[in-house]
Structures are given as structure tokens and as C-alpha cells.
C-alpha positions, -999 to 999 in steps of 0.1 A, spaced: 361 551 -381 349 531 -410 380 513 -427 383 513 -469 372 479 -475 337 480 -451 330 511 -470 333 490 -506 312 466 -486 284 494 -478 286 512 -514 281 478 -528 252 461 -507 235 496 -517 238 488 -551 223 456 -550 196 472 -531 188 495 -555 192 468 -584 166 448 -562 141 475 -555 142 485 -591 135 444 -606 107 444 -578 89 476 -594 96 462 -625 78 428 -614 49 443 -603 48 459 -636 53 432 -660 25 413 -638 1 442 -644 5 439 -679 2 406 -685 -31 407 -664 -39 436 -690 -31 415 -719 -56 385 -709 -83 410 -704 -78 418 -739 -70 387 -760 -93 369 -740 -133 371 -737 -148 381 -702 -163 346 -694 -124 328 -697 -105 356 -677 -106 348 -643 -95 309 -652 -64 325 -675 -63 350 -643 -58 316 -619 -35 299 -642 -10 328 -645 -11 336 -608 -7 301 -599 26 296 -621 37 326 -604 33 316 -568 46 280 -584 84 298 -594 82 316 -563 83 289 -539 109 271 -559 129 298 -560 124 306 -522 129 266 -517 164 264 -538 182 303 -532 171 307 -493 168 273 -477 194 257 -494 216 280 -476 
């Protein structure tokens, strides 16, 4: 049998599962719509370099936060 404190342990890792899968919807979202606001502020010729820049800032805070929270440890 489970003791009280691994249970705590369980219910909360859960939680932060849950937290995690909700920011990672919420990610994709937020991405989505900022892709949906260049299209509209911004003529179709100039898209796909305001496209680029975006994406690449993104993949640029990824790694360092992949570099400083995971390997770090």
C-alpha cells in the first residue's frame, strides 16, 4: 500500500501535469494568433520575413531555456 505522503507526491505531479498541458495548448494558441495578426497588419509580400523573424525568436527562447532549466541540472 501507498503511504500518505507518496500519495501528496502523485496528487501533486498531476497537478503540474495538468498546469503543463494546459500552458502548452495555450502556446500553440497564442503562436496561432500572432501568425494571424501578421497576416493582417502586414501586406502579403512582407509576411513570410515577419513569419521568419517571429519563428526564429521563438526557437531562440526555446533553446535558452532548454540550455539554462534542463542542462544546468
Amino acid at each position: 500500500m501507498v503511504n500518505r505522503e507518496k500519495m501528496e507526491d502523485y496528487f501533486y505531479l498531476g497537478l503540474f501535469l495538468i498546469a503543463m498541458l494546459f500552458a502548452l495548448i495555450s502556446v500553440f494558441g497564442l503562436y496561432s494568433a500572432i501568425n494571424r495578426l501578421i497576416a493582417n497588419w502586414f501586406t502579403y509580400r512582407y509576411q513570410p520575413i515577419f513569419d521568419a523573424l517571429f519563428s526564429l525568436a521563438i526557437l531562440a527562447i526555446s533553446i535558452y531555456l532548454i540550455r539554462e532549466r534542463l542542462i544546468k541540472k
